[in-house]
N, C-alpha and C positions, 0 to 999 in steps of 0.2 A: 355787715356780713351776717348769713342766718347761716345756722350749723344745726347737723341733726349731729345731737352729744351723745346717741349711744346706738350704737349697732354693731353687727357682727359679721364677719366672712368667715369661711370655713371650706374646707376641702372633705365632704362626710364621708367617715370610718365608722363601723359600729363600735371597733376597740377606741377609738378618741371619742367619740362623744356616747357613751351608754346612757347619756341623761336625754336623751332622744329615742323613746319609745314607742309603740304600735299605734297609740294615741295621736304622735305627732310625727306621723308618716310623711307629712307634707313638707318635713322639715328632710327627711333623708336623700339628700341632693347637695350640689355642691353648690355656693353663694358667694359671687366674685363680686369685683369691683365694676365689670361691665354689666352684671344685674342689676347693680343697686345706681347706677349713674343717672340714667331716664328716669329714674323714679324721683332722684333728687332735685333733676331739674325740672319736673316735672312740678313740683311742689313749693318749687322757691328756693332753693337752701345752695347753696357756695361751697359747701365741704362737709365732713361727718368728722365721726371721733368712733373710731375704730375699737372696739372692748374685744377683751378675751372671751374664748370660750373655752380653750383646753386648758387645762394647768398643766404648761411646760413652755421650758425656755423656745423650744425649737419651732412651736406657735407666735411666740411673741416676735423671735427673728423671722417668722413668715410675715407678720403684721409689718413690722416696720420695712421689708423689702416691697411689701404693698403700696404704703404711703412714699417710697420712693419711687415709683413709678404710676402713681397716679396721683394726681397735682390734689384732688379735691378730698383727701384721705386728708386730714388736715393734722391729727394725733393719732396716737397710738396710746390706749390704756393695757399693759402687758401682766405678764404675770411674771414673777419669781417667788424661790420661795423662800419666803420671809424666815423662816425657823430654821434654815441651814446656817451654819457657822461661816461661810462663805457666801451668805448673801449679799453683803457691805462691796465685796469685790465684784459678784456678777454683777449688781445694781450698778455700778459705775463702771462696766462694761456697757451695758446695754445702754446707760444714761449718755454714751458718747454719741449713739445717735441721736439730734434733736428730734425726731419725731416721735421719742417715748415721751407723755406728756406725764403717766401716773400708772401706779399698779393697783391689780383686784386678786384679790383669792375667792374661790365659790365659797363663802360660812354658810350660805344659806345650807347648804350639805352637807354641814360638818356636827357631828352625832351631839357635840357639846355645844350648845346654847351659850355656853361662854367661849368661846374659841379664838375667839378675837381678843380676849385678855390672857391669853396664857403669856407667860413671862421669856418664852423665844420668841413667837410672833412680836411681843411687844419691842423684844431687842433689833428685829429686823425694820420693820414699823419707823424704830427711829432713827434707821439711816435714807430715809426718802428725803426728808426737809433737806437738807444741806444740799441736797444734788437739786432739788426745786421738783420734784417731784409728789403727787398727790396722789390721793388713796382712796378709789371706791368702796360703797359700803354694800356689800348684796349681804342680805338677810333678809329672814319672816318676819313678820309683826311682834311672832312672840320673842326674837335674839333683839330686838330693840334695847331693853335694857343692856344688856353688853356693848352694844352701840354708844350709848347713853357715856356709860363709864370712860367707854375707850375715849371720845372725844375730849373729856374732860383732863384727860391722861396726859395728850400731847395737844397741847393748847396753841401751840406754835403749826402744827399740821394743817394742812387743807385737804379738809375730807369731803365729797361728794354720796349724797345718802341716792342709789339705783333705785326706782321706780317705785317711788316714795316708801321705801320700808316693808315690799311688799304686801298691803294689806289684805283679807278676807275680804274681797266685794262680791266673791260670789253669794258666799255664806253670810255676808252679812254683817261684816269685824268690826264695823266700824268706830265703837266705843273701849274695844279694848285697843287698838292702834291709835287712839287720839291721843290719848294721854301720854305716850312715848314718845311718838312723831312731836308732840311739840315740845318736851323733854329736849329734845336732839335740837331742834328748830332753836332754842338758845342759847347755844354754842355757836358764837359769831364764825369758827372759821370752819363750821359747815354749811355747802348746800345742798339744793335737792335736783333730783331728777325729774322731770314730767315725761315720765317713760312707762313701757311694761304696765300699765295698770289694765289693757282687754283680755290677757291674758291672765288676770286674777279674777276677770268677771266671768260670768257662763260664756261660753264661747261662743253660742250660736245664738242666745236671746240676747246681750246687751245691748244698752240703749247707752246716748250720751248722758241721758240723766242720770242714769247710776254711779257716774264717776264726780258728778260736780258737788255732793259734800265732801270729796277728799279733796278736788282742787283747790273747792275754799277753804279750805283749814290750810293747806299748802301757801296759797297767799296770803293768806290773813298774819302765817307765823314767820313764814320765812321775807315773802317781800321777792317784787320782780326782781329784784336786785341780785337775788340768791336763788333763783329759779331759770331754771333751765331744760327745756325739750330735746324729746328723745325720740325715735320709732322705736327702739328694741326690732327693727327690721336684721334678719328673717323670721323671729321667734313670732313676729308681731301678725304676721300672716295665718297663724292657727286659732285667729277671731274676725281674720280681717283683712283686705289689702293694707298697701303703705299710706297710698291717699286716706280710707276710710279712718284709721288710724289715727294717723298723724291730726285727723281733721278733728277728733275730739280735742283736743289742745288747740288748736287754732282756731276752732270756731268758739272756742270757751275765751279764747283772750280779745274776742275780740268788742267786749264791752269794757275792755281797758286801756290806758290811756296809749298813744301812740309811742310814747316814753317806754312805758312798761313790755308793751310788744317786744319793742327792740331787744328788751334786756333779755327776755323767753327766750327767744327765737334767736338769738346771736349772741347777744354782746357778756351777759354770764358768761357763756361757753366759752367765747374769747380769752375772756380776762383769766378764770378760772383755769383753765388750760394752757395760757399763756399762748394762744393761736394770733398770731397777725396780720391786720386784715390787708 
């Protein structure tokens, strides 16, 4: 089975999504399940894994009414929110459906660098494990460190780090995000995304080249095993179609072994996500 493990639908509001600005016009449109289908099969892929984009419960019940009605939504990563006193109860509301596979909060947007350690986050945080639920990671290069911590924190969690840590490829990051990313990369029960990295490069000059010292640091640290592709489709579109895209990852693996493919392109995402094939 191949999965694209991260991408988004949306219904665009400018009051839900204000993180869609003039810059990404291309994005203010609405992104169903009947857009994203031909593209999937157009590409090879069996099912996706459906990520939030609004922080609110009434999104994540739109997500998973999605994945009940279209067979090839395979998960849902939702949101709640973790710092309410009554998260332990919505989480196992929402948990009743099986197609919440894990939850994401936006930290990348969160004004504190450590945000992900505050000690309610932390208390919500540690009601996923028991219900078999796991926790993307979206952060900058520079909330890596809080990343770092967090995982170390809850050792029993399965955490998934979004589109490798976000790094500087426009700018150039790549030394100061090495050192973190593989920081994080030794904490057995995270893995990584191979997602979102066109839209950290310049948008309209990138080349494949620019991305392949972060993928080898990627395999070299974490291992096909803990790796797993993404489009970030429809975000991934403001550098690129989904083919051109998706094709930086697949034409990079494709001097790896036929084993390790598998695991990129599907079988991580499976396992991780608990999807069956």
């Amino acid at each position: 089975m191949r999965l694209d493990a991260h991408q988004h639908f949306w219904r665009y509001a400018p009051a839900t999504h204000p993180w869609i600005d003039d810059s990404m016009a291309a994005l203010k449109r609405d992104f169903l399940p009947d857009d994203l289908a031909p593209l999937l099969a157009d590409a090879g892929f069996d099912g996706c894994i459906a990520v939030q984009a609004e922080q609110s419960t009434a999104e994540t019940d739109w997500l998973l009414g999605l994945a009940r009605r279209h067979g090839f939504v395979r998960g849902v990563v939702g949101w709640v929110d973790l710092r309410a006193p009554d998260c332990a109860a919505v989480l196992g509301e929402k948990a009743a459906d099986s197609h919440l596979r894990g939850v994401r909060h936006i930290a990348q947007d969160e004004p504190d660098d450590r945000f992900l350690l505050r000690d309610d986050f932390g208390r919500g945080l540690a009601a996923l494990e028991p219900l078999g639920l796991s926790y993307d990671i979206l952060v900058y290069a520079r909330q890596l460190p809080a990343a770092v911590e967090l995982v170390r924190r809850f050792p029993r969690q399965r955490f998934v780090l979004d589109h490798l840590g976000k790094p500087d490829i426009r700018g150039g990051g790549f030394e100061a995000w090495r050192a973190h990313f593989r920081a994080l990369a030794e904490a057995d029960n995270v893995c990584c995304k191979l997602s979102g990295l066109v839209t950290e490069a310049d948008w309209r000059a990138w080349t494949p080249a620019d991305f392949v010292p972060y993928l080898d640091c990627a395999l070299e640290r974490f291992g096909a095993d803990r790796l797993m592709i993404g489009s970030d489709w429809p975000v991934c579109l403001l550098a690129g179609s989904y083919e051109k895209t998706t094709a930086v990852v697949r034409d990079y693996l494709a001097a790896l072994s036929s084993d390790e493919r598998a695991a990129i392109l599907g079988r991580t995402a499976a396992r991780f996500y608990g999807i069956a094939g």
